[in-house]
C-alpha positions as CSV (number, residue, x, y, z in Angstrom):
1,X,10.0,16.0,-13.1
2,X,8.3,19.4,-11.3
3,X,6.6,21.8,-12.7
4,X,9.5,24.3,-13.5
5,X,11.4,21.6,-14.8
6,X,9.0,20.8,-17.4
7,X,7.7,24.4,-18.1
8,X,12.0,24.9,-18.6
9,X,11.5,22.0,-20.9
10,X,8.6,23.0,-23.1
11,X,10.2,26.7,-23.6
12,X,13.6,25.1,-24.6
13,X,12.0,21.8,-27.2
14,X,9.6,25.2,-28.8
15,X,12.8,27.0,-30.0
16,X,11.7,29.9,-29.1
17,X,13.2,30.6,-26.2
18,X,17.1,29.8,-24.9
19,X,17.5,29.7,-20.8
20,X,20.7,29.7,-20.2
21,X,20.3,30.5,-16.3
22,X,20.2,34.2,-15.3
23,X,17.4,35.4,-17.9
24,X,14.4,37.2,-16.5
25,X,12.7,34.5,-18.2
26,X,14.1,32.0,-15.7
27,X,13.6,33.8,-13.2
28,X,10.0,33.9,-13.4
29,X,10.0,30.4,-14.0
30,X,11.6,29.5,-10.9
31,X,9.1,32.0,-9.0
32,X,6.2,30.1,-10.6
33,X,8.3,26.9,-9.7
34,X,8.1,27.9,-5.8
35,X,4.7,28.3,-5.9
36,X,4.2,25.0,-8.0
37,X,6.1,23.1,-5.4
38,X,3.9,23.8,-2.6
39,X,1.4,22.0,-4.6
40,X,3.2,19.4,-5.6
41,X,4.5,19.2,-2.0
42,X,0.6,18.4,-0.8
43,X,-0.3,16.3,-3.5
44,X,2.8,14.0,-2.6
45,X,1.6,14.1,1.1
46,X,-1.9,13.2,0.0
47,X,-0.6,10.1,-2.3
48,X,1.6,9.0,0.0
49,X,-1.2,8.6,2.8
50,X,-3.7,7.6,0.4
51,X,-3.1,4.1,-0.6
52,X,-1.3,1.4,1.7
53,X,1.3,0.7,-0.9
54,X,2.8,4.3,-0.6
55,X,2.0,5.1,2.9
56,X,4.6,6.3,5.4
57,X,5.5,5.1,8.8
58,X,2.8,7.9,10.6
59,X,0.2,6.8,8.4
60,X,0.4,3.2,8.5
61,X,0.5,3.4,12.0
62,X,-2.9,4.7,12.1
63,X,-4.3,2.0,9.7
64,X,-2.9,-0.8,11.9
65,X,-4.0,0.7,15.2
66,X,-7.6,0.5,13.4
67,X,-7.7,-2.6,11.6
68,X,-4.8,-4.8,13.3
69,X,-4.8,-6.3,16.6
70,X,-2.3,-4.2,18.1
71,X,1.3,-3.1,17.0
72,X,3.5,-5.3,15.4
73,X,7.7,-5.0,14.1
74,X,8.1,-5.9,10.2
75,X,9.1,-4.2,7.7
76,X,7.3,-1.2,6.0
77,X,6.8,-3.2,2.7
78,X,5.2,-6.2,4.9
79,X,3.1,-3.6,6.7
80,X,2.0,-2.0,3.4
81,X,1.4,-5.1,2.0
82,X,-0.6,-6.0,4.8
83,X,-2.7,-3.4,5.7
84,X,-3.4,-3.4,1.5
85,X,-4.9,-6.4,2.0
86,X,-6.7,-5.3,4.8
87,X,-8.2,-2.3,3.1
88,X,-8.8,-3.6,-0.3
89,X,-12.6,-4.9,-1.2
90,X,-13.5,-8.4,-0.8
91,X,-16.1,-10.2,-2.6
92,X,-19.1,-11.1,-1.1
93,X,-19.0,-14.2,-0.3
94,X,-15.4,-14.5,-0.8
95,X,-14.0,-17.4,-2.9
96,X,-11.4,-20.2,-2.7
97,X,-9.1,-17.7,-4.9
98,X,-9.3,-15.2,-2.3
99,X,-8.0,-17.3,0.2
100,X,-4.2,-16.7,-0.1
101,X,-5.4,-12.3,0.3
102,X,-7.8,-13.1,3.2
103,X,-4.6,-15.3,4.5
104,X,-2.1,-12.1,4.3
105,X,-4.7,-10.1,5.5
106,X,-4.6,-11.9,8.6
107,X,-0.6,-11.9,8.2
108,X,-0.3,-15.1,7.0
109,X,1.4,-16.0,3.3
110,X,0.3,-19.5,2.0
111,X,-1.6,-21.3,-0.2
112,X,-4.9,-23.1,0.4
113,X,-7.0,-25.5,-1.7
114,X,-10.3,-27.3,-1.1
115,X,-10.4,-31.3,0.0
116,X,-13.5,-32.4,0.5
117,X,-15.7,-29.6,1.9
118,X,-12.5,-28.5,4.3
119,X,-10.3,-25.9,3.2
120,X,-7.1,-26.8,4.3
121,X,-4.2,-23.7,3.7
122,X,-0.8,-24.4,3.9
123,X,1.1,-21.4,6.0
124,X,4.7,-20.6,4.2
125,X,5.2,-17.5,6.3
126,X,3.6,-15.6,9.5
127,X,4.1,-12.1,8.9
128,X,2.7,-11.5,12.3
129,X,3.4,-13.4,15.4
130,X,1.6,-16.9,14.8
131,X,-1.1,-17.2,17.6
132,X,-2.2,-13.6,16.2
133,X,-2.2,-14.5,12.8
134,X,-3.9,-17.6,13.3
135,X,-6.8,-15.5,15.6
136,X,-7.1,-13.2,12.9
137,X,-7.6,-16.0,10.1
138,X,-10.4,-17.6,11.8
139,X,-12.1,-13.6,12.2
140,X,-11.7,-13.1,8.4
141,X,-12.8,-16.4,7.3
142,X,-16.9,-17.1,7.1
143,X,-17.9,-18.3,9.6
144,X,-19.4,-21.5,8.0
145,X,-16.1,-22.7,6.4
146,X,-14.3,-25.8,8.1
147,X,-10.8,-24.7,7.9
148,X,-7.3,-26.1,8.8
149,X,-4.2,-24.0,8.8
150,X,-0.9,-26.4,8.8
151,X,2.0,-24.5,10.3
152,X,5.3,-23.4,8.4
């Protein structure tokens, strides 16, 4: 809802006032309503460049020229999802839960579990082209974890 629509809203639900579309009432509201959508216009551009899950095709091009190993095709939703994972916090040191993030963050979905001192993950999906996905694992996994990564 904008701004003019909700003041409209407010003034009709009080009773006090009746718009019925070519008051000079209504016309101040959709004077205030222009300037309101110039704000509301910049806050969408800030939220939609803001976080990975909303950002647009410009801005999550910049994120993967900075944190992915050059461009890639997929879909917007798999690049949001994984330049999220990219760009979220990770736990110091990171955990066998945080495998399966650390694995799309590298543009990999799986699973992984522990078997005796090696961590063997279990790729269901390369979201990038494999030998890059696989080059990024091993840069985002410590660097004292024995790993295995068993193909889809």
């Amino acid at each position: 809802m904008t701004a003019r629509e909700n003041m409209g809203a407010v003034l009709e639900k009080s009773g006090a006032y009746r718009l019925t579309g070519s008051s000079p009432l209504e016309w101040e509201l959709a004077a205030y309503g222009a300037g309101f959508r110039l704000v509301e216009d910049g806050l969408q551009r800030a939220w939609d460049g803001i976080f990975a899950a909303t950002a647009g095709e410009g801005r999550l091009a910049q994120w993967e020229s900075r944190f992915l190993p050059g461009p890639f095709s997929a879909l917007v939703d798999v690049r949001r999802e994984i330049s999220g994972a990219r760009l979220c916090a990770w736990p110091e040191p990171p955990t066998l839960a945080d495998v399966p993030r650390l694995m799309l963050a590298a543009g990999i979905r799986g699973s992984a579990e522990m078997d005796g001192g090696v961590l063997r993950m279990q790729a269901g999906e390369f979201l990038l082209p494999e030998a890059i996905a696989r080059k990024e694992l091993a840069r985002l996994l410590p660097l004292h974890w024995q790993w295995e990564l068993a193909g889809v």
